[in-house]
Backbone as XML, in Angstrom:
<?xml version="1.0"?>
<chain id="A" units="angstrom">
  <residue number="1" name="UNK">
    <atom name="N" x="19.750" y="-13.346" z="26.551"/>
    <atom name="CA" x="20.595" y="-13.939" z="25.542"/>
    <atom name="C" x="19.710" y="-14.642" z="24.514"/>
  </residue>
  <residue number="2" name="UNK">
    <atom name="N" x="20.314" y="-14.682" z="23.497"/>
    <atom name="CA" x="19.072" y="-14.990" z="22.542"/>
    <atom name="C" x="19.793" y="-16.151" z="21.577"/>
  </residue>
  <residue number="3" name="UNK">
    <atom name="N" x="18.874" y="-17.157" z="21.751"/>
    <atom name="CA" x="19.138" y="-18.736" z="21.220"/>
    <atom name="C" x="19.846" y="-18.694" z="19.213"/>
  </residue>
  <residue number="4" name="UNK">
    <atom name="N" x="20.601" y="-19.207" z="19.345"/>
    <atom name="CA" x="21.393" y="-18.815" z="17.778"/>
    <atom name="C" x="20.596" y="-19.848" z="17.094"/>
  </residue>
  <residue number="5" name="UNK">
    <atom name="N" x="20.318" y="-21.199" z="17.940"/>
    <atom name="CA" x="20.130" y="-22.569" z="16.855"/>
    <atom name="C" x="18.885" y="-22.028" z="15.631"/>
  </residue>
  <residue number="6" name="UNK">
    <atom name="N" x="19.436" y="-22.852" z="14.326"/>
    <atom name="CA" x="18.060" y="-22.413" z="13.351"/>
    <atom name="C" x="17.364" y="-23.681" z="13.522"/>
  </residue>
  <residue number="7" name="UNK">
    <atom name="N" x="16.083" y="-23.598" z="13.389"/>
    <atom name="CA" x="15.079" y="-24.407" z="12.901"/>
    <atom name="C" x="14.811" y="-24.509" z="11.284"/>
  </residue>
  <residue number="8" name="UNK">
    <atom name="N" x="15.282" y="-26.156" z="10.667"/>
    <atom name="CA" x="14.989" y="-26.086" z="9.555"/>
    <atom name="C" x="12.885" y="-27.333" z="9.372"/>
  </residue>
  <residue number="9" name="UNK">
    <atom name="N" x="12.594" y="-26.512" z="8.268"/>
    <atom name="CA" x="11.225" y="-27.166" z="8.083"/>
    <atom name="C" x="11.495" y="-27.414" z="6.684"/>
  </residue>
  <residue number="10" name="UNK">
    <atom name="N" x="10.706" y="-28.699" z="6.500"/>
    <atom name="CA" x="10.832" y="-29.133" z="5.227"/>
    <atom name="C" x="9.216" y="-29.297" z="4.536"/>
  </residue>
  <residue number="11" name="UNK">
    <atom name="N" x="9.081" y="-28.766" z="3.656"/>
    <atom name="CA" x="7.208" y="-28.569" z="3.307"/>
    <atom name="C" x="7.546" y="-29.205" z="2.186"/>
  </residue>
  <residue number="12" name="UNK">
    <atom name="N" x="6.232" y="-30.204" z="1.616"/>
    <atom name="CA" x="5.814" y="-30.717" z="-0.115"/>
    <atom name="C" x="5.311" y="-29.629" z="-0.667"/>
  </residue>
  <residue number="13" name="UNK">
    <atom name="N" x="5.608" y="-29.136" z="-1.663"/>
    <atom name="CA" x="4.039" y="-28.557" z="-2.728"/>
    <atom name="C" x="3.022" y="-29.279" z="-3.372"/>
  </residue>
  <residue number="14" name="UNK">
    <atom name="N" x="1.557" y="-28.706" z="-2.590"/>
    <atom name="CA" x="1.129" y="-30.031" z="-3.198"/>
    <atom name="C" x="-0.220" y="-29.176" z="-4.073"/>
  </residue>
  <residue number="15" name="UNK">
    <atom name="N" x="0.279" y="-27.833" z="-4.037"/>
    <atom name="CA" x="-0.789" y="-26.922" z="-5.037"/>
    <atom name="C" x="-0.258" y="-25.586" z="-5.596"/>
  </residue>
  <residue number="16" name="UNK">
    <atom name="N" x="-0.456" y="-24.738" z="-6.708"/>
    <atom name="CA" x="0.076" y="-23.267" z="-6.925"/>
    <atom name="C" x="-1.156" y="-23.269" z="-7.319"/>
  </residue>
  <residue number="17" name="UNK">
    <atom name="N" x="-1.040" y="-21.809" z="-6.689"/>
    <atom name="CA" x="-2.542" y="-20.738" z="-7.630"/>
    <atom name="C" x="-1.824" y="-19.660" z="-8.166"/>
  </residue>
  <residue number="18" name="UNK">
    <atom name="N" x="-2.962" y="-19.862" z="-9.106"/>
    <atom name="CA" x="-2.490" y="-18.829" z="-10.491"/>
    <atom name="C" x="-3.253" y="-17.375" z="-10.627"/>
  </residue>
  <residue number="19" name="UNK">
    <atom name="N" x="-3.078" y="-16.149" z="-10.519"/>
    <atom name="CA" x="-3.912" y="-15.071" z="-10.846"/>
    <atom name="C" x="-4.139" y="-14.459" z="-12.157"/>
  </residue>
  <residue number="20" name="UNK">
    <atom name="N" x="-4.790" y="-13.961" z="-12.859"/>
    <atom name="CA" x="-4.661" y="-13.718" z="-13.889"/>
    <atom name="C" x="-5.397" y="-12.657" z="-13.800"/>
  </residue>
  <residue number="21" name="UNK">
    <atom name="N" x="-4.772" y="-11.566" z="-14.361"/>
    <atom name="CA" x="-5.592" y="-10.300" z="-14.223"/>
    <atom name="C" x="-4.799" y="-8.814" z="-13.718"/>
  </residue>
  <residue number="22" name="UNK">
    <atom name="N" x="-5.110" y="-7.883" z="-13.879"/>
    <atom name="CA" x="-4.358" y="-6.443" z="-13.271"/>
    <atom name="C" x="-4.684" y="-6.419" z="-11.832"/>
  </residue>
  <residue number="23" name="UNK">
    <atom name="N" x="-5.283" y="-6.668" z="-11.076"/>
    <atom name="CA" x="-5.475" y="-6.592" z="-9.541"/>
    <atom name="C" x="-5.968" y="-7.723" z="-8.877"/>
  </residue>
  <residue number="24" name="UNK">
    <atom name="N" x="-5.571" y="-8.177" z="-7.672"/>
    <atom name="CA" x="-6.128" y="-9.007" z="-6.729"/>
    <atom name="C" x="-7.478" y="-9.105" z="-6.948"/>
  </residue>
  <residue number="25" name="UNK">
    <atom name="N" x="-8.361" y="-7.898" z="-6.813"/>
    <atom name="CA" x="-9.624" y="-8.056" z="-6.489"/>
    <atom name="C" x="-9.999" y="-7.829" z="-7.949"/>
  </residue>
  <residue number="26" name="UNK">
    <atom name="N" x="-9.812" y="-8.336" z="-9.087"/>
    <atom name="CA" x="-10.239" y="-8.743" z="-10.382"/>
    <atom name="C" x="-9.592" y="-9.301" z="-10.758"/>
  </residue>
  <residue number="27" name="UNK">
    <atom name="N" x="-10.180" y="-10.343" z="-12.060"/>
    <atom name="CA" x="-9.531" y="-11.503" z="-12.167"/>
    <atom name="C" x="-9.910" y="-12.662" z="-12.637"/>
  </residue>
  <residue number="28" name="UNK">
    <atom name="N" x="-9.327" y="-13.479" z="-12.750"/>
    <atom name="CA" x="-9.384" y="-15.276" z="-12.717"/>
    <atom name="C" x="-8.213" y="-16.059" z="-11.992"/>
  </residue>
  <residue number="29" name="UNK">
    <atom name="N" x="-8.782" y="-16.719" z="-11.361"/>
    <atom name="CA" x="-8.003" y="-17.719" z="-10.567"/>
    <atom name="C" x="-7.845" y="-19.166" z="-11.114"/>
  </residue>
  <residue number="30" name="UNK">
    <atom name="N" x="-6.549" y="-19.497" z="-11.016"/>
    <atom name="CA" x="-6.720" y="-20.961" z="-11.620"/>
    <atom name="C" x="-5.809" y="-21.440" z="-10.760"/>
  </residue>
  <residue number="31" name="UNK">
    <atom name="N" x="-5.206" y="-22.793" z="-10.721"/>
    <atom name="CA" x="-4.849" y="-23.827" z="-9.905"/>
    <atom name="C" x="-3.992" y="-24.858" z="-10.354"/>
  </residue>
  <residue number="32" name="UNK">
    <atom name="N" x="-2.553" y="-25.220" z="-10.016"/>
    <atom name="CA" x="-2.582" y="-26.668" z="-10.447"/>
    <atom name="C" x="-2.089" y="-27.354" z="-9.521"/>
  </residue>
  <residue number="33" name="UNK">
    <atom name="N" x="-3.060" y="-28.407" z="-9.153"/>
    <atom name="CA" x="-2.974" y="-29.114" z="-7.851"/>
    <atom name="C" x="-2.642" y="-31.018" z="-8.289"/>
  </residue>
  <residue number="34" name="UNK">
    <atom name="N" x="-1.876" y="-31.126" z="-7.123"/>
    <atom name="CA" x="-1.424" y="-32.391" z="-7.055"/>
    <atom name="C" x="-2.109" y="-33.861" z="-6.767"/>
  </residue>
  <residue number="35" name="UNK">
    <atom name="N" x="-2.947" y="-34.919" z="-7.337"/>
    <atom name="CA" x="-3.872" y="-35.809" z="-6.769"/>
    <atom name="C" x="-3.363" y="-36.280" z="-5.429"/>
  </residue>
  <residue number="36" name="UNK">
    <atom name="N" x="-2.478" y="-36.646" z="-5.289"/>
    <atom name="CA" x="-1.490" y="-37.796" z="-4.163"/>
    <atom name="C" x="-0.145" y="-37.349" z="-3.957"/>
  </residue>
  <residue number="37" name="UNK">
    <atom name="N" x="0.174" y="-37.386" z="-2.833"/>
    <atom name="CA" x="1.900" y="-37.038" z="-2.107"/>
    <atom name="C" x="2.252" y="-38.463" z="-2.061"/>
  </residue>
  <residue number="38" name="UNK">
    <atom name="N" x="3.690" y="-38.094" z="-2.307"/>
    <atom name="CA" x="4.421" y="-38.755" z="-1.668"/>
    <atom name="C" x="5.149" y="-39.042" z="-0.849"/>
  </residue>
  <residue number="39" name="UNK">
    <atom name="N" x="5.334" y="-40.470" z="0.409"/>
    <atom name="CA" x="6.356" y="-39.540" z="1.545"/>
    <atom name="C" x="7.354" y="-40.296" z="1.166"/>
  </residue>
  <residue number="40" name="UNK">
    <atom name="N" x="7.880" y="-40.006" z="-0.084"/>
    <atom name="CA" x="9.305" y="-40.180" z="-0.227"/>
    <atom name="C" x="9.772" y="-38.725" z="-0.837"/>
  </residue>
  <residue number="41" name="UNK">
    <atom name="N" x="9.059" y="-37.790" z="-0.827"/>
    <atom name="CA" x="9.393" y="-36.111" z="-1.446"/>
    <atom name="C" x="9.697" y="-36.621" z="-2.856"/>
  </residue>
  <residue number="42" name="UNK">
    <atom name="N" x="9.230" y="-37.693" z="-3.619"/>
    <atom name="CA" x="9.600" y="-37.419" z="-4.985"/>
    <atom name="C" x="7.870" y="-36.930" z="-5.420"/>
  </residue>
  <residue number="43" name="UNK">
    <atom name="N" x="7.052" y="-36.092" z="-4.976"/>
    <atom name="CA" x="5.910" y="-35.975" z="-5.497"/>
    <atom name="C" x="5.864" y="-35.935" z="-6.943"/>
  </residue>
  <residue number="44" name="UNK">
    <atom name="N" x="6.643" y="-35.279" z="-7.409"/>
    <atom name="CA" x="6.307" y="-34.997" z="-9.250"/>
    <atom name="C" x="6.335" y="-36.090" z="-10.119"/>
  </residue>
  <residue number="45" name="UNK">
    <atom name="N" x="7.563" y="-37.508" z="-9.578"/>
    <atom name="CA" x="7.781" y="-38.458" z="-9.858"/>
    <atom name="C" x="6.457" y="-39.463" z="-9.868"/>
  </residue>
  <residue number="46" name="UNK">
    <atom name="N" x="5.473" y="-39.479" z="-8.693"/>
    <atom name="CA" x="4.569" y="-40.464" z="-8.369"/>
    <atom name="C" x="3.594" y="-40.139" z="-8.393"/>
  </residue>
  <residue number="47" name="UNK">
    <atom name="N" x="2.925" y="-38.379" z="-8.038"/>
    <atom name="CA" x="1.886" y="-37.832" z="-8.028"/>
    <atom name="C" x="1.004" y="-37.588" z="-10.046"/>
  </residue>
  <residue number="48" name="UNK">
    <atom name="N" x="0.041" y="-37.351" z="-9.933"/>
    <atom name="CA" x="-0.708" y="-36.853" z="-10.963"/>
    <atom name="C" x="-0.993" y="-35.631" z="-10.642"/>
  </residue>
  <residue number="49" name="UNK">
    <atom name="N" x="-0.811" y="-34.242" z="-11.700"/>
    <atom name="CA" x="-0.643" y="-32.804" z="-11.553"/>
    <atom name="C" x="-2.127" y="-32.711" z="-12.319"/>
  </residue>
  <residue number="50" name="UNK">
    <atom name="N" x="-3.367" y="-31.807" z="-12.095"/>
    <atom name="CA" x="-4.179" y="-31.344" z="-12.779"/>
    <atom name="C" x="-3.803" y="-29.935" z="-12.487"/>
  </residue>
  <residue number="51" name="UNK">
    <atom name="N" x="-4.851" y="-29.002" z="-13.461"/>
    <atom name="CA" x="-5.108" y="-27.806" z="-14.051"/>
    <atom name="C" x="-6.414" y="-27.411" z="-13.508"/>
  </residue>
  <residue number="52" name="UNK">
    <atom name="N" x="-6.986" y="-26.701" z="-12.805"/>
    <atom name="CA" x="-8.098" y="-26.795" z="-12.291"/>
    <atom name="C" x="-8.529" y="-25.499" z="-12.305"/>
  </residue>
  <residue number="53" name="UNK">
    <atom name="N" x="-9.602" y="-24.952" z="-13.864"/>
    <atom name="CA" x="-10.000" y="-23.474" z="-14.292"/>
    <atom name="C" x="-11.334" y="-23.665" z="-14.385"/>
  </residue>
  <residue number="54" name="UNK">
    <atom name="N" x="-12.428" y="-23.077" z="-12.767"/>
    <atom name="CA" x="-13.653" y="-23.208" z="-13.047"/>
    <atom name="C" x="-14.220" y="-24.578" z="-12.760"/>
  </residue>
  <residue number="55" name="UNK">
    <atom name="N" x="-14.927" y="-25.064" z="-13.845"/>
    <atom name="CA" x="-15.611" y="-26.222" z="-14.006"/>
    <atom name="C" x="-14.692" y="-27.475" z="-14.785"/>
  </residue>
  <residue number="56" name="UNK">
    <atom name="N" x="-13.158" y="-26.855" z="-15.353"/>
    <atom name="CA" x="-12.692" y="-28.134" z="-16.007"/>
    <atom name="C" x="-11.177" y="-28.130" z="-15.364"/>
  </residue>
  <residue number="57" name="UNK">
    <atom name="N" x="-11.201" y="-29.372" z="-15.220"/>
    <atom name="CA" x="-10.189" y="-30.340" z="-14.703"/>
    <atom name="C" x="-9.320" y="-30.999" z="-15.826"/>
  </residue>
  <residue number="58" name="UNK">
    <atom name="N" x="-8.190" y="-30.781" z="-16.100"/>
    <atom name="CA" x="-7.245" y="-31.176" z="-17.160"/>
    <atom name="C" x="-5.823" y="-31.803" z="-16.548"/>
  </residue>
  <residue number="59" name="UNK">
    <atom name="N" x="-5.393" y="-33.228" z="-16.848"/>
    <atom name="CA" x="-4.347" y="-33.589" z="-16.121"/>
    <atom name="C" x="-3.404" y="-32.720" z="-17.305"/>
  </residue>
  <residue number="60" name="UNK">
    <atom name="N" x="-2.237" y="-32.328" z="-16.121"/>
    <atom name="CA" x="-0.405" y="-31.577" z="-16.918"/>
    <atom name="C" x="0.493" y="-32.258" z="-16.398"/>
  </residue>
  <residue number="61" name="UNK">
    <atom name="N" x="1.479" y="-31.810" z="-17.450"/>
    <atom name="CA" x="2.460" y="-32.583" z="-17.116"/>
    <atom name="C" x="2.694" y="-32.205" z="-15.678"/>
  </residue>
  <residue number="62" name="UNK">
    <atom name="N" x="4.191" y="-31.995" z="-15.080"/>
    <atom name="CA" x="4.527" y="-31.833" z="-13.107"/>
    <atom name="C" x="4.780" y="-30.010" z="-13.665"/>
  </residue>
  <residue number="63" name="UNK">
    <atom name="N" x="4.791" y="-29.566" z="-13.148"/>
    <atom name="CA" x="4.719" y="-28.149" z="-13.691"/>
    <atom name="C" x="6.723" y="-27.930" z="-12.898"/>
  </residue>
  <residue number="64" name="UNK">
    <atom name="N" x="7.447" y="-27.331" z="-13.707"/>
    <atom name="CA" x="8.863" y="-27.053" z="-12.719"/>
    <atom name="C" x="8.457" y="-26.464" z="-11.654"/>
  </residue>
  <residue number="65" name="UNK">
    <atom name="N" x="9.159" y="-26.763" z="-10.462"/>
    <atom name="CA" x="9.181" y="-26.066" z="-9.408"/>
    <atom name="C" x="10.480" y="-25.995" z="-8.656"/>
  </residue>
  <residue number="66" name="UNK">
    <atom name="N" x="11.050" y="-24.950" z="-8.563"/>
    <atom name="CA" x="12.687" y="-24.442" z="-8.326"/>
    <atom name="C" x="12.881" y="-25.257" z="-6.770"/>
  </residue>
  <residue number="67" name="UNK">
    <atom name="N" x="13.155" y="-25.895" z="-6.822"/>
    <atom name="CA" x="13.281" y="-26.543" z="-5.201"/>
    <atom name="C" x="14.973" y="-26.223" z="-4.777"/>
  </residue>
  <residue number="68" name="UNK">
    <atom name="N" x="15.477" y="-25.127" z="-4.696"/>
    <atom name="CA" x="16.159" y="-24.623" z="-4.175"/>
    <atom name="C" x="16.359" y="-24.116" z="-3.018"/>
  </residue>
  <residue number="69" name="UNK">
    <atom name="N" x="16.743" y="-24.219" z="-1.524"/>
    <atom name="CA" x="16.682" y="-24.556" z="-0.506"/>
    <atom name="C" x="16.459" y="-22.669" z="-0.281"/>
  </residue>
  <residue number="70" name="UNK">
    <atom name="N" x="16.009" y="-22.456" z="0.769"/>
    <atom name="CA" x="15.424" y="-21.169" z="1.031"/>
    <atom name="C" x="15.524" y="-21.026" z="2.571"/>
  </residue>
  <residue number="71" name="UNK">
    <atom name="N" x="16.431" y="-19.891" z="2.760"/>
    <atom name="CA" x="17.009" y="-19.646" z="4.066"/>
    <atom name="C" x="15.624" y="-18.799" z="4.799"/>
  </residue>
  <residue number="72" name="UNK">
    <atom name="N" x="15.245" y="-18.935" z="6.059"/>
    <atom name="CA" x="14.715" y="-17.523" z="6.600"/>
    <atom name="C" x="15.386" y="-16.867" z="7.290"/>
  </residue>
  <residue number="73" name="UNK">
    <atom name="N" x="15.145" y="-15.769" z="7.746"/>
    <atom name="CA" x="15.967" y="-15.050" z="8.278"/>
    <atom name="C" x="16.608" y="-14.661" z="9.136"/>
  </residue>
  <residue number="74" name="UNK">
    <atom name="N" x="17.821" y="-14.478" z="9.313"/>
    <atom name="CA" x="18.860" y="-14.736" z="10.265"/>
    <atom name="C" x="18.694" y="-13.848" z="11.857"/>
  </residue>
  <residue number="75" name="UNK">
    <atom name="N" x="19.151" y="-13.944" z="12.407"/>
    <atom name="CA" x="18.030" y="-13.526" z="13.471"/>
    <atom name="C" x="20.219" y="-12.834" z="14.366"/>
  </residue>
</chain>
């Protein structure tokens, strides 16, 4: 018999990487990563967002991020 209950997990974002280019294995990679979390989940609110291409580091604004709740799959 197989257990119905779901397990929910709740994760921060506290980085996106960026690809730039026609294939994985060519390219540029860039980054925009978060200085500090928060454990109140308002990260965008309290954190500082940089841009991180190479050798330069540029603070941005919180970049959107769709925080729309995301099911896995039903079993």
């Amino acid at each position: 018999m197989q257990d119905s209950r779901v397990e929910v997990s709740q994760y921060v974002l506290v980085a996106v990487i960026h690809h730039h280019g026609d294939h994985a294995t060519c390219g540029h990679y860039t980054c925009h990563v978060e200085s500090s979390r928060s454990t109140t989940g308002r990260s965008c609110l309290e954190g500082k967002w940089y841009n991180v291409n190479d050798q330069h580091v540029d603070e941005i604004a919180c970049p959107y991020v769709d925080r729309t709740p995301v099911r896995g799959p039903q079993a």
